[in-house]
TORVEX-466546 format. One record per residue (C-alpha): x, y, z; residue in three letters. Coordinates in steps of 0.1 Angstrom, whole numbers, plus 2048, in hexadecimal, padded with zeros to 3 digits. Example, Ala and Ser with C-alpha at 12.3 -4.5 7.8 and 13.67 -1.06 7.14 Angstrom:
REM residues 2
87B7D384Eala/8897F5847ser/
REM end
This chain:
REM residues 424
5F3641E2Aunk/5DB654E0Funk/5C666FE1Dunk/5A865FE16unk/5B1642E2Funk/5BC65AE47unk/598669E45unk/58D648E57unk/5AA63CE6Dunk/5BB653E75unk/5BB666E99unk/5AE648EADunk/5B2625EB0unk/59F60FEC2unk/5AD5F3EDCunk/5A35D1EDDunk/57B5D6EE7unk/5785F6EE6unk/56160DED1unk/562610EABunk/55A636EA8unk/56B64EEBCunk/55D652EDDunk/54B66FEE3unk/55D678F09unk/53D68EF18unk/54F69DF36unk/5596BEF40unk/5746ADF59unk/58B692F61unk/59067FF7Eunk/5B467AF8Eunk/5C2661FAAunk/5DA681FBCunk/5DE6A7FB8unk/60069DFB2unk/5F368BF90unk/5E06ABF89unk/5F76C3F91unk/6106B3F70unk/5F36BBF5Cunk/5F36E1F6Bunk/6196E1F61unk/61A6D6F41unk/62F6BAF51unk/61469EF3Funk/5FE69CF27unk/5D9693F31unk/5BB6A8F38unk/5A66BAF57unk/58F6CFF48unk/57A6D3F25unk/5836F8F21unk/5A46F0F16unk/5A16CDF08unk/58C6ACF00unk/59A68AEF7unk/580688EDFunk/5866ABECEunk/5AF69EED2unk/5A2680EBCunk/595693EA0unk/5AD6B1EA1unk/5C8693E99unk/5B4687E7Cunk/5B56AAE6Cunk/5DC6ADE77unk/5E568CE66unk/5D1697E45unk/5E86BAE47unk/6066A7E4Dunk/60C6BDE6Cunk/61C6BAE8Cunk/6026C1EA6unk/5D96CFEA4unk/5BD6DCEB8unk/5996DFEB1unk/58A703EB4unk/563707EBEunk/56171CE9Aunk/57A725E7Aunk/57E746E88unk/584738EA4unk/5A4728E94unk/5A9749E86unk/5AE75DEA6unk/5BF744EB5unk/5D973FE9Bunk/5E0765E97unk/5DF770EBDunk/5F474FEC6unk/616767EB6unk/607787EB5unk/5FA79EECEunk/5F67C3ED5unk/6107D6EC3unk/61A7B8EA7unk/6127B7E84unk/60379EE6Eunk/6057A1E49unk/5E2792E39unk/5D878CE11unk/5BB7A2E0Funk/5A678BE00unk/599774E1Aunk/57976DE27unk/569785E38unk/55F77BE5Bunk/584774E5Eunk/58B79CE4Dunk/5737AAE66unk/587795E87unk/5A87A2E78unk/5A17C5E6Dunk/5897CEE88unk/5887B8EAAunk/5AD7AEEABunk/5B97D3E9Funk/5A77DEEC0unk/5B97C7ED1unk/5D97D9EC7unk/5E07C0EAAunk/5EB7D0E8Bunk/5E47C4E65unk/5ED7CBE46unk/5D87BEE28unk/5E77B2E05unk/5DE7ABDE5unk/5E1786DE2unk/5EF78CDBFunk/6067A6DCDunk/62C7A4DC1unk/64279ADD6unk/64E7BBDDAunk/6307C8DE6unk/62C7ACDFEunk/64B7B1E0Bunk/6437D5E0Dunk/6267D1E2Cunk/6417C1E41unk/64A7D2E5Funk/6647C8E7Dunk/6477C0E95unk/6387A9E7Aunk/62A788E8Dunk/61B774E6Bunk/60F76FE47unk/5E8767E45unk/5D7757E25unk/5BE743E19unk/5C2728E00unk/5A5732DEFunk/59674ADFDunk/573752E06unk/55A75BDEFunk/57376CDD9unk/58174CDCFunk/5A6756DC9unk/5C073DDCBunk/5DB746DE4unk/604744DD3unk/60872DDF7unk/633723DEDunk/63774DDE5unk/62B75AE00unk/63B740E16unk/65B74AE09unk/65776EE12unk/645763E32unk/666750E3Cunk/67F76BE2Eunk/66F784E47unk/673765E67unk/652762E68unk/633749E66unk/619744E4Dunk/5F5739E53unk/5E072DE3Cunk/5BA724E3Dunk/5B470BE2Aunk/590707E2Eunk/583707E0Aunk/59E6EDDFBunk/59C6D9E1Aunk/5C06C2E21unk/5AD6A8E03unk/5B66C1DE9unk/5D56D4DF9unk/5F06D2E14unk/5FC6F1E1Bunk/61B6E2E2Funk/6256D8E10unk/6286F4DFDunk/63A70DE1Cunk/61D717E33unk/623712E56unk/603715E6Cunk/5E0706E58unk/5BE711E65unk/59B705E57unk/576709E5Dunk/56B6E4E61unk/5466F3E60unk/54C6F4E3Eunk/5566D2E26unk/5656C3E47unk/5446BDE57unk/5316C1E37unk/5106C0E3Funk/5036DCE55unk/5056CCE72unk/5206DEE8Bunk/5336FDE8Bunk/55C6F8E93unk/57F700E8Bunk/59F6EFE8Aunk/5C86F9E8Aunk/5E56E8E80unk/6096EDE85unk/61F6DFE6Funk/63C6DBE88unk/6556EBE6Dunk/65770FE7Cunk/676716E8Eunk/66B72EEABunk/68B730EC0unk/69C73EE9Eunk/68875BEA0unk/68875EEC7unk/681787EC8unk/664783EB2unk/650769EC5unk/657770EE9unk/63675BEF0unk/64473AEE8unk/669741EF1unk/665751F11unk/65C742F33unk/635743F38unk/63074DF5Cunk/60E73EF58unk/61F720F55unk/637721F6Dunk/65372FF55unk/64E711F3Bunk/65E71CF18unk/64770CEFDunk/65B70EEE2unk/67A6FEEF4unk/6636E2F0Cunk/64B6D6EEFunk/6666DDECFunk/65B6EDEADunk/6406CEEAAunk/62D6D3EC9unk/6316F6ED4unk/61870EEC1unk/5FA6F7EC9unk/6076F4EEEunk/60871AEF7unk/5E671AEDFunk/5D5702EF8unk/5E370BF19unk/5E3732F13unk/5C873CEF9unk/5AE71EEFFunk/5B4720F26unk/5A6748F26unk/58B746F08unk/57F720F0Bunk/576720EE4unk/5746FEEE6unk/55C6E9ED1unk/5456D2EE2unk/54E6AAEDFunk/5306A0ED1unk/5336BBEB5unk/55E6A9EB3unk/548688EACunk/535697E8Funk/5506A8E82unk/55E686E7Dunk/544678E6Eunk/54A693E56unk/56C68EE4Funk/569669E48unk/55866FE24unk/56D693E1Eunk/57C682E00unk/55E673DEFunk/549691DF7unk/5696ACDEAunk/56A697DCCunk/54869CDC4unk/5476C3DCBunk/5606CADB5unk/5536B2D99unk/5346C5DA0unk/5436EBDA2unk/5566E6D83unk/53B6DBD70unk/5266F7D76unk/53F70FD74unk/544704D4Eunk/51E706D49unk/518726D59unk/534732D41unk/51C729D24unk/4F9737D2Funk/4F0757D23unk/4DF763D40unk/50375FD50unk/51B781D53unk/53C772D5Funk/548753D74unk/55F750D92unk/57172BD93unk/591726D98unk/58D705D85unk/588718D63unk/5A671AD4Cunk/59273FD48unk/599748D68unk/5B475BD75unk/5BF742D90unk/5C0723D7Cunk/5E471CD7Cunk/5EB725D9Funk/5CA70BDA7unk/5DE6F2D92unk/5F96F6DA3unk/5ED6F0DC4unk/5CC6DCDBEunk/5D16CADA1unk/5B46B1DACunk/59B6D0DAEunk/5986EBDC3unk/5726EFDD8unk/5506F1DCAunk/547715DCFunk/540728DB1unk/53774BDAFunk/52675CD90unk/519778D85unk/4F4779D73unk/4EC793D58unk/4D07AFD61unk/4E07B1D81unk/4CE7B3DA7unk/4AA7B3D97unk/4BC791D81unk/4CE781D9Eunk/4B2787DB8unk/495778D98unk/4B075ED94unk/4B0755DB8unk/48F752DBFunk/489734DA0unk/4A471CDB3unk/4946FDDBEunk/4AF6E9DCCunk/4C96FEDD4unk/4C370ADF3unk/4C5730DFFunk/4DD733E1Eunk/4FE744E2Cunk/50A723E29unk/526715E11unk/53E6F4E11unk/51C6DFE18unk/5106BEE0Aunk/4F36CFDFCunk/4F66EBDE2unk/4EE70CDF3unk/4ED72EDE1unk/4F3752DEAunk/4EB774DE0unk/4FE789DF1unk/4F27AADE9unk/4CF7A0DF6unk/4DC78FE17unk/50278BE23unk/5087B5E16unk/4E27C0E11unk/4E97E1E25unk/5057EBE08unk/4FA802DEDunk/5037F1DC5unk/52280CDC4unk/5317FFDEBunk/52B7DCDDBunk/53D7DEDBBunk/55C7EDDCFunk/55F7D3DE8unk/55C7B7DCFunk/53B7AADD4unk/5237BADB8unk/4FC7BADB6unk/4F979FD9Bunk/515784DADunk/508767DBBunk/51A750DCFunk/515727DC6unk/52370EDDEunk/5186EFDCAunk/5126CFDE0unk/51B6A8DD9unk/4F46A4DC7unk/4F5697DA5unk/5076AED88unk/4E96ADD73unk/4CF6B9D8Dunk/4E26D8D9Cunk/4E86E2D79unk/4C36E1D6Dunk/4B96F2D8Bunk/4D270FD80unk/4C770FD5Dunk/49D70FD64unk/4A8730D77unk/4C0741D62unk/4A573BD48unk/48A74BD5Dunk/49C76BD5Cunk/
REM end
């Protein structure tokens, strides 16, 4: 079955009278005829729910949808992409492991690594995505846990070598995890190409419209965990939480990673999206291929104009044969890659802010991945407090702004780019 029918059937099926649409399951428990019933639930002994904190049949639902598009084994819905993030990482690694990270990834995600999980005693190292393979190998240590990229990342828009760093991933016994947000599984499977563990943030062209904040992660079911027992004591242990249940020996390669993810890390931080936001999210996903089709018509075609205005300084699109990327996007997206664009104007913050201020449709926001085209300068929001010198070293100079083009038509996002460039 093609992804795009999987966008509509797949994850539930409905029963002879029974509802169309998913149903949206609006409890926070669920009834049962004995404690002794119950008490299999508490034991991992069968599969059912008690409580909304861990999980919802109707988050179950969707989290399958997004599993069959990955081709993976097994899925949960976060209540946020970082969210998934944490989650994935802390699921293997926890005070005193390693995780070795590309170093260009989106920054919310930077700031959870490098800060909030390095006070939890979780250690990163950060590569250059176009590192050799010597140098990647070079960050691994003995109490490295797992490999961390994004398949293009965000906003820097780099394409992520997915089947090279796999490879050293898998050398070293360990895991990679790769968010996948930006292609979304329309565009690329990871699985395919090596990774093990795939994270997104469906508030971004999974929902698509601005309408619910969420995350997803999917295990491929490929990893072998008990072949690297000593590094992953989590899953090949006994949990004595769980009365001395071994995950990755009960539930198998498919089934344990998402297990120990619910019953361990969902159990104690509830990050759990609502059902009704599941719902919505679905909706979502039912037009991800039309709509991902569009964007990238859409981001390609003003890439290649904004390469020919002369109020323009550089461009940032991985669909470009100009751009640095392009083979690597080729190789793994060969249908197109996302519709975020980032560009540089000429004259730059007095341009870029003058430039901003003469869009009429695209519309200003933090926002990207959304049906409708929204724009960002980060100098004058996201990184206003940085001075043009701390801006040009991390990346993100004065004059770049940051175009996430939506699925209106071609013609109208483009003239409302050129009547500004030409108001400069």
């Amino acid at each position: 079955m093609e992804n795009a029918t999987k966008c509509i059937h797949s994850g539930y099926t409905p029963k002879n009278g029974e509802s169309r649409m998913i149903p949206i399951i609006q409890s926070t428990t669920f009834k049962y005829d004995t404690s002794e019933d119950m008490g299999k639930l508490f034991d991992l002994e069968a599969s059912g729910y008690f409580y909304t904190r861990l999980q919802n049949p109707t988050n179950d639902m969707v989290a399958a949808k997004i599993c069959a598009l990955e081709g993976g084994s097994a899925a949960m819905l976060t209540s946020s992409g970082q969210a998934a993030n944490f989650f994935a990482a802390f699921n293997i690694a926890s005070n005193g492991d390693h995780i070795v990270a590309s170093s260009s990834i989106y920054g919310g995600t930077f700031n959870l690594f490098n800060v909030t999980m390095r006070k939890m005693g979780v250690d990163f190292t950060f590569i250059s995505p176009d590192a050799s393979d010597e140098e990647i190998q070079a960050a691994f240590k003995p109490n490295t846990k797992a490999v961390f990229g994004e398949t293009i990342a965000n906003p820097a828009l780099t394409v992520f070598d997915i089947e090279r760093w796999a490879k050293i991933a898998h050398k070293n016994g360990v895991p990679l995890i790769v968010d996948n947000t930006f292609a979304t599984p329309i565009n690329c499977r990871p699985f395919e190409w090596g990774a093990d563990i795939v994270t997104h943030s469906t508030t971004k062209y999974m929902d698509g419209h601005d309408a619910t904040v969420g995350g997803c992660i999917v295990d491929s079911g490929k990893f072998d965990w008990m072949a690297h027992a000593e590094k992953f004591p989590g899953l090949c242990t006994p949990d004595e939480s769980y009365h001395g249940i071994t995950y990755a020996t009960k539930f198998g390669k498919e089934g344990a990673f998402i297990t120990k993810c619910t019953a361990q890390l969902m159990r104690d931080f509830g990050s759990i999206p609502s059902p009704m936001n599941a719902y919505m999210l679905n909706l979502g996903l039912e037009s991800l291929p039309v709509r991902m089709k569009q964007h990238c018509a859409n981001g390609q075609a003003v890439a290649e104009f904004l390469e020919s205005h002369k109020n323009v300084a550089w461009v940032n699109y991985p669909g470009l044969k100009s751009n640095k990327y392009h083979d690597l996007a080729q190789k793994y997206m060969p249908n197109g890659t996302c519709g975020v664009v980032s560009f540089g104007v000429k004259g730059g913050r007095a341009a870029a802010e003058k430039f901003m201020k003469h869009l009429k449709l695209a519309m200003i926001a933090t926002h990207v991945a959304d049906a409708r085209t929204c724009v960002l300068h980060p100098a004058s929001a996201t990184h206003r407090q940085l001075t043009d010198e701390e801006l040009v070293a991390c990346g993100v100079g004065p004059d770049m702004v940051r175009f996430s083009c939506g699925i209106e038509a071609t013609e109208d996002i483009i003239a409302d780019l050129k009547q500004a460039l030409d108001s400069i």
